[in-house]
PAKE-388115 format. One line per 4 residues: for each residue x, y, z of C-alpha. Coordinates in pm, whole numbers, padded with zeros to 5 digits, always signed. Each point is the difference from the previous one (the first is absolute). Last residue first. Example, Ala and Ser with C-alpha at 12.3 -4.5 7.8 and 13.67 -1.06 7.14 Angstrom:
2
+01367,-00106,+00714 ~ -00137,-00344,+00066
***
This chain:
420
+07021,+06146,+06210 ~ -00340,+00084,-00094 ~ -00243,-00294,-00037 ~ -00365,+00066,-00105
-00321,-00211,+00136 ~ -00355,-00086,-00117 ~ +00152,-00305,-00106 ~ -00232,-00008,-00341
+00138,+00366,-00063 ~ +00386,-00096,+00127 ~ -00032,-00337,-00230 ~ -00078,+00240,-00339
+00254,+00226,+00093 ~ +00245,-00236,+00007 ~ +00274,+00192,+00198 ~ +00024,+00346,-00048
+00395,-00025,-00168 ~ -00062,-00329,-00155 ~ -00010,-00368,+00059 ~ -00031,+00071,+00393
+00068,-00331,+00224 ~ +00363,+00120,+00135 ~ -00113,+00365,+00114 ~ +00118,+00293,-00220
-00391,+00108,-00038 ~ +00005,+00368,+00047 ~ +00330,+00225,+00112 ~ -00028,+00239,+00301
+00126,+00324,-00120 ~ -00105,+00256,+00249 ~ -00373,+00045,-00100 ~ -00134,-00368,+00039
+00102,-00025,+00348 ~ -00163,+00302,+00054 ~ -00252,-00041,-00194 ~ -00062,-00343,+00220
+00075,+00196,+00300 ~ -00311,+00235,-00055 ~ -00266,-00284,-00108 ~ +00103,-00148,+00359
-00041,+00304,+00197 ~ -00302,+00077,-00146 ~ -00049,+00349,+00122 ~ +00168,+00162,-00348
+00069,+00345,-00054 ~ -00089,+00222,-00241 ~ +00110,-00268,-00254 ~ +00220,+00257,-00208
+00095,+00143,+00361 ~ +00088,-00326,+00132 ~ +00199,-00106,-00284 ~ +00171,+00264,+00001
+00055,+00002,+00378 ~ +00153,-00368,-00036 ~ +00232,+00128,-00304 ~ +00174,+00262,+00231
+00009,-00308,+00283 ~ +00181,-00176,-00245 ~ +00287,+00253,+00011 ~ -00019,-00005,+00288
+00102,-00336,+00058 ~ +00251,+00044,-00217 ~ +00165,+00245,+00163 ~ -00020,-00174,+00347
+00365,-00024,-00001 ~ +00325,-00245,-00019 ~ +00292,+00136,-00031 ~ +00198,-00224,+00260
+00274,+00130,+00242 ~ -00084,+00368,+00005 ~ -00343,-00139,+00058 ~ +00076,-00172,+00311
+00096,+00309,+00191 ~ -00344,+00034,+00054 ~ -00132,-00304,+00091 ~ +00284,+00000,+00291
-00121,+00366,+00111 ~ -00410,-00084,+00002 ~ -00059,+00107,+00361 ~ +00277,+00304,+00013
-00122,+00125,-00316 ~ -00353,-00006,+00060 ~ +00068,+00165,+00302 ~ +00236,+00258,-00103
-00263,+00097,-00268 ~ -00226,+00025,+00259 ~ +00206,+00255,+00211 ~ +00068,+00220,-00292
-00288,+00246,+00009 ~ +00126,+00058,+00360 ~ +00277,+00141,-00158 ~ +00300,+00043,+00317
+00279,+00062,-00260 ~ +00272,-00262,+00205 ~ -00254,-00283,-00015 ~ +00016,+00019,-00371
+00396,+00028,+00007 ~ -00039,-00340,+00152 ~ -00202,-00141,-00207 ~ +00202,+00056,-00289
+00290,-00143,+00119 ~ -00201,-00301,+00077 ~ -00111,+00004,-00305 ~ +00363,+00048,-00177
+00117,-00292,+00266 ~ -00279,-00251,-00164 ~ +00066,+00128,-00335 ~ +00379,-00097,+00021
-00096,-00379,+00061 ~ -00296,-00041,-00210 ~ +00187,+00132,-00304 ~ +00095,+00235,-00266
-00109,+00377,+00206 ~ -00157,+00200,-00234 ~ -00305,+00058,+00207 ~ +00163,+00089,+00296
+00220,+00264,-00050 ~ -00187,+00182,-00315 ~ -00299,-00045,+00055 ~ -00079,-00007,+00392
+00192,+00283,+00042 ~ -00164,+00151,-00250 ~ -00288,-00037,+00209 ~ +00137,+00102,+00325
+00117,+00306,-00147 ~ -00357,+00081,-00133 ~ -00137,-00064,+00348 ~ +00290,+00246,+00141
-00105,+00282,-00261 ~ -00373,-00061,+00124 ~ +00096,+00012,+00330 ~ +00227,+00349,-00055
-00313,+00141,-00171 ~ -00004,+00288,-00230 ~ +00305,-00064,-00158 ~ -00074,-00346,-00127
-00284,+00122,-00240 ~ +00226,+00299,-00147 ~ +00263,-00346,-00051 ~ -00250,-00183,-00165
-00081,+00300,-00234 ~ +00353,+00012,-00119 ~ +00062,-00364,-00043 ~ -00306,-00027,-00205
+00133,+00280,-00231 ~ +00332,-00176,-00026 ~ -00184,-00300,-00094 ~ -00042,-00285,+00282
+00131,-00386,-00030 ~ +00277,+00029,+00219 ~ -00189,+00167,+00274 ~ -00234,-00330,-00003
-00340,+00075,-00032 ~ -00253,+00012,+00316 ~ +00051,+00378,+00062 ~ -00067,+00049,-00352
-00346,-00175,+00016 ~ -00099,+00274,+00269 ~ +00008,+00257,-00252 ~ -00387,+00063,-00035
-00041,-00041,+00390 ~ +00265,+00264,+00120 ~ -00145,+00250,-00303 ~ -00349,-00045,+00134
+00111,+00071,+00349 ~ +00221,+00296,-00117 ~ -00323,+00124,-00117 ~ -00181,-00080,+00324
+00265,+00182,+00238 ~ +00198,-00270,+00163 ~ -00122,-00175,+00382 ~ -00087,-00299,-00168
+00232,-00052,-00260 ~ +00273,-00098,+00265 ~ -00178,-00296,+00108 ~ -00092,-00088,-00363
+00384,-00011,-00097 ~ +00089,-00221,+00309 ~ -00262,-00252,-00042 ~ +00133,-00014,-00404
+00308,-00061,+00147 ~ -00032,-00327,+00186 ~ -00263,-00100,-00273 ~ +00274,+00023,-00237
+00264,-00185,+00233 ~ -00282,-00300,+00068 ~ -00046,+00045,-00413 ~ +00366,-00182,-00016
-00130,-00248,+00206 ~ -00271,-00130,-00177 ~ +00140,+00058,-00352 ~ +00298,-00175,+00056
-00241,-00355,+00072 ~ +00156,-00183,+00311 ~ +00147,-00318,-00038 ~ -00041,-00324,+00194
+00292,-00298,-00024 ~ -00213,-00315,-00013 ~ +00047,-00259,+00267 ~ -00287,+00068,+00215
-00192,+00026,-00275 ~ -00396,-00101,+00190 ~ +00037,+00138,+00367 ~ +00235,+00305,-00069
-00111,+00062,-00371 ~ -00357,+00028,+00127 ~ +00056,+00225,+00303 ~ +00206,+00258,-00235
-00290,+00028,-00241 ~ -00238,+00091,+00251 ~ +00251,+00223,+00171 ~ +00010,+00152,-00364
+00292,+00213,-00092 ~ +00004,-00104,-00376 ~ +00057,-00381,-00101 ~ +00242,-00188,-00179
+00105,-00333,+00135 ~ +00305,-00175,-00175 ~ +00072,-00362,+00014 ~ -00302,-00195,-00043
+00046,-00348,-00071 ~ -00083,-00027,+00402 ~ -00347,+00043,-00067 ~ -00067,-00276,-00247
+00158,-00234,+00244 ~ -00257,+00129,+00260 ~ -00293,-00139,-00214 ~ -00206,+00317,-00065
-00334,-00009,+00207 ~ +00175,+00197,+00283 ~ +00065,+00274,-00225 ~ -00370,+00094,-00060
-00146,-00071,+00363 ~ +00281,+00267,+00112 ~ -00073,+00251,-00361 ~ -00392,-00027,+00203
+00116,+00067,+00364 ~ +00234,+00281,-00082 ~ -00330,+00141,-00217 ~ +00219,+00144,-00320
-00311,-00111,-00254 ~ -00109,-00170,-00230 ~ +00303,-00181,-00092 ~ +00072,+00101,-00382
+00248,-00316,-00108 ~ +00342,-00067,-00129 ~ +00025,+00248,-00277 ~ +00288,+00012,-00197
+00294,+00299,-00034 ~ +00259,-00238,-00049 ~ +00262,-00005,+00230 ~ -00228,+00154,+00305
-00272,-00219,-00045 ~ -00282,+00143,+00111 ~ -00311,-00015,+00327 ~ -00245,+00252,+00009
-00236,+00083,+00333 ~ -00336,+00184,-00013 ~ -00083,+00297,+00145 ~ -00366,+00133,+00076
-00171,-00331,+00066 ~ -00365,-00118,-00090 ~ +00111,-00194,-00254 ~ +00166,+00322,-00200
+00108,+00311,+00062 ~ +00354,-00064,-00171 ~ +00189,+00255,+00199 ~ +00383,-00196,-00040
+00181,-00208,+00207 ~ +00311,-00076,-00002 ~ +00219,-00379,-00057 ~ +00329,-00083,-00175
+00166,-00341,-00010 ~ +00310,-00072,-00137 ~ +00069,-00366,-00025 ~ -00321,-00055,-00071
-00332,-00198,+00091 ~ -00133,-00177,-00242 ~ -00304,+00155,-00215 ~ -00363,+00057,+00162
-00321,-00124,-00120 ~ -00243,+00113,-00316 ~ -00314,-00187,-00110 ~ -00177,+00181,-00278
-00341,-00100,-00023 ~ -00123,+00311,+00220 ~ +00152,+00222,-00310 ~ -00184,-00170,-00209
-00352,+00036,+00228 ~ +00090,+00415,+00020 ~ +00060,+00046,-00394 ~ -00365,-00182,-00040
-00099,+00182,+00238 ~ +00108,+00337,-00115 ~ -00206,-00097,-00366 ~ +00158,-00100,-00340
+00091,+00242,-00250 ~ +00362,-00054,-00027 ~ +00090,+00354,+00079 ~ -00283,+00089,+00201
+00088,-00253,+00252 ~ +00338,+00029,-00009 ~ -00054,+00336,+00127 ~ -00292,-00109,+00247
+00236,-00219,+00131 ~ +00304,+00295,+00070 ~ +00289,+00041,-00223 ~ +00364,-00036,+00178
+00075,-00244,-00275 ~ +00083,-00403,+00056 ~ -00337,-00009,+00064 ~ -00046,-00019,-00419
+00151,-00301,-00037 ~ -00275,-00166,+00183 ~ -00210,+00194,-00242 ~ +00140,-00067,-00260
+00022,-00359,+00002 ~ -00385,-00032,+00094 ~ -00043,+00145,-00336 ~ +00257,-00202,-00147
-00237,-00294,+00174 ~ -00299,+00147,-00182 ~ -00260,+00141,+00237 ~ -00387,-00084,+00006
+00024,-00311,+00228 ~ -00225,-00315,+00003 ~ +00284,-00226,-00146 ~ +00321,+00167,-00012
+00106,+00176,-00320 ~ +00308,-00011,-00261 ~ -00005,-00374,+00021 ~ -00335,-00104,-00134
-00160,-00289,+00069 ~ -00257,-00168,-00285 ~ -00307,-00023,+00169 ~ -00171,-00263,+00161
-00345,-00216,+00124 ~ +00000,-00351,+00097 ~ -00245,-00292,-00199 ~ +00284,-00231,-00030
-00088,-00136,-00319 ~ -00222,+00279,-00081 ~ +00250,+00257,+00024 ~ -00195,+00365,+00127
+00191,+00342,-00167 ~ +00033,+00341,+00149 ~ +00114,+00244,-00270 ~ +00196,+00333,+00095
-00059,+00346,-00189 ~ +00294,+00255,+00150 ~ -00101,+00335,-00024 ~ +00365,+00125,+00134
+00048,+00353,+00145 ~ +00312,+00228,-00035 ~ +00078,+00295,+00111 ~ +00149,+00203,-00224
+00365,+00120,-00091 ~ -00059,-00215,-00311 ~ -00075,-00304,+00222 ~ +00026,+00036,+00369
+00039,-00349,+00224 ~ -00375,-00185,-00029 ~ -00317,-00058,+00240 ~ -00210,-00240,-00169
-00393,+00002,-00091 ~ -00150,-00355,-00069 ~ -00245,-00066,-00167 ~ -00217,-00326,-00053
-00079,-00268,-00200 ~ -00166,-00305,+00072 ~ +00011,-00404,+00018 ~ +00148,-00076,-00308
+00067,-00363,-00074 ~ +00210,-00265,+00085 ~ +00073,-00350,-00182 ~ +00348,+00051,-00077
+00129,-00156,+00283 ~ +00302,-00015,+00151 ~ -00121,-00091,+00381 ~ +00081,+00296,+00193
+00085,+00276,-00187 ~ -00267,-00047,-00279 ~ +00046,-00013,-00383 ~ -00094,+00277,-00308
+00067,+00344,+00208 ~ -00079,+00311,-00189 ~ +00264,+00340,+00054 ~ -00070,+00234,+00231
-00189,+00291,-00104 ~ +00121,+00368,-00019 ~ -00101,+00356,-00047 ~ +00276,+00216,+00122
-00134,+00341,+00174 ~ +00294,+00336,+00056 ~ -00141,+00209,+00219 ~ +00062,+00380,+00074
-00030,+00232,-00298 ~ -00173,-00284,-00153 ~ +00065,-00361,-00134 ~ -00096,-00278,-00225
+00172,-00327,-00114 ~ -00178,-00243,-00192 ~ +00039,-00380,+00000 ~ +00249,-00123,+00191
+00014,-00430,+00027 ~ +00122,-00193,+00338 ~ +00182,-00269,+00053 ~ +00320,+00197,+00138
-00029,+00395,+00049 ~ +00353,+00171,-00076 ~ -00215,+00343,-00059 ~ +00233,+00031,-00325
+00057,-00309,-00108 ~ -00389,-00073,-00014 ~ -00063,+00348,-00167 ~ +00247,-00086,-00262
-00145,-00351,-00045 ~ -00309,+00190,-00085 ~ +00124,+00236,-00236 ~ +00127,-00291,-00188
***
């Protein structure tokens, strides 16, 4: 009875436990697989035993253990047909030393931001073992969206600094990881995509990239492009912080220390400040008349532009804007005025449609986790895979998968794991 127990609880099929043992780290199952009285191939029951042998397997934790499996397996010879077998087992591949829940794991396991020496340790296997899995997993892009967002991010991998992210705006998925922003490499990218995939896109999100820019002119011509708030709202806080560290220069050094510790009140909105902030904003603005005409500009920018309810009406605010800009003579401005001037339509598009590059941060936050728990990664193509893994990509939903990994079994003898 205690035996049957053991069998129902390990879940091993055609095979017998008989002793469990374990230690403050391992937990060891003695097992044999069950006797064979006919052969495979030709039904008879004239075989015989060839040898016995032992085989050490790789198990999921057991007891809050590691587990190992002393699995004794019987070759047999039939004399009819003189060939040589074992009875197959379905919780391991032939000539591996990992259970298929094992293998489970792990795969399931790159979902986290842990690095492969992590999962490593954890299911006791070695880093390249983790390493060949993960090379087994085939990954490719998803459709093309309606919404599309693309940025870069400091990746530091493939022998490139910055690589190049592609989302879906609607719902937060991963397109691809491009390896990098190269204009000539994200060109040689898009071109491969059928042009009537292209044209399903709608909405282009992007910061203030002329890279970015050049692609969405030659490859979504018909898509309307928006401009990330962040990017050119921080065009207004860079404005100002250039003014504020002008100024700070020629100041006493303990007024310089006090100029730099309180420079993120310059950058909040008025609105938003305590009475207390308020006060010491205004000593700051008193001592400089640029400073206190920066800090006008900026809550300017706020308060008239930024609340404006469409594309329209923003479009004469900016101008607006501009224009008193030009009036103040801040040569700390002049780029801003630029930028603005050269990306006005994109713009004023995003009063019309609320689409950001949120998201994409957002997954950028849980790039650099990754990264750091990995300590970087110079395989580009190990590092997109976590990626892809990492932000919610779903295993084995693909038409010819039984169960959510797939046949396991198959994807061992394959040499080769689907991720859709």
């Amino acid at each position: 009875m205690q035996e049957n127990n053991n069998i129902n609880v390990l879940g091993l099929k055609d095979v017998t436990v008989t002793k469990l043992e374990e230690d403050n780290e391992f937990v060891y199952v003695h097992a044999y697989v069950d006797k064979m009285d006919t052969c495979p191939h030709c039904g008879s029951n004239k075989i015989w035993v060839h040898d016995h042998r032992i085989h050490n397997i790789r198990d999921t934790h057991l007891r809050g253990k590691k587990c190992i499996i002393h699995l004794k397996k019987t070759r047999y010879n039939c004399k009819s047909c003189h060939k040589r077998f074992e009875r197959k087992l379905d919780f391991v591949a032939k000539k591996h030393t990992i259970t298929l829940r094992l293998l489970e794991c792990i795969v399931r396991d790159f979902n986290s931001v842990h690095s492969i020496s992590s999962i490593a340790k954890n299911f006791n296997v070695s880093n390249s073992m983790v390493s060949r899995i993960l090379d087994l997993i085939y990954t490719h892009r998803l459709a093309l969206p309606e919404v599309l967002c693309i940025d870069e991010f400091k990746g530091d991998s493939g022998n490139y600094k910055y690589q190049c992210s592609l989302l879906d705006g609607s719902t937060h998925s991963v397109i691809d990881i491009l390896p990098t922003r190269n204009i000539n490499i994200l060109s040689d990218y898009f071109k491969r995509i059928p042009k009537i995939e292209r044209d399903k896109v709608k909405f282009f999100v992007s910061d203030m990239s002329k890279t970015f820019k050049s692609i969405k002119n030659r490859f979504f011509k018909n898509a309307i492009h928006i401009t990330d708030k962040y990017h050119f709202i921080r065009q207004v806080q860079w404005a100002l912080e250039n003014v504020r560290k002008r100024i700070q220069k020629n100041m006493p050094r303990k007024l310089r220390i006090y100029f730099k510790k309180s420079k993120s009140l310059l950058v909040e909105p008025a609105s938003k400040l305590t009475s207390e902030e308020a006060t010491m904003v205004s000593i700051m603005l008193d001592l400089s008349e640029d400073l206190k005409l920066a800090y006008r500009a900026k809550e300017l920018f706020y308060e008239y532009f930024l609340t404006q309810p469409n594309s329209i009406r923003a479009g004469k605010a900016l101008n607006e804007w501009i224009r008193r800009i030009n009036e103040s003579k801040l040569k700390e401005f002049n780029a801003c005025k630029s930028a603005f001037t050269n990306w006005f339509e994109e713009i004023c598009n995003s009063f019309d449609y609320m689409f950001t590059n949120g998201p994409l941060e957002g997954t950028h936050t849980k790039i650099k986790t990754l990264k750091r728990n990995c300590f970087g990664m110079k395989n580009f193509g190990r590092f997109r895979k976590r990626i892809m893994l990492c932000c919610k990509w779903q295993i084995g939903k693909q038409e010819n998968f039984r169960k959510p990994l797939g046949v396991l079994f198959a994807m061992l003898k394959n040499m080769i794991f689907h991720i859709v």
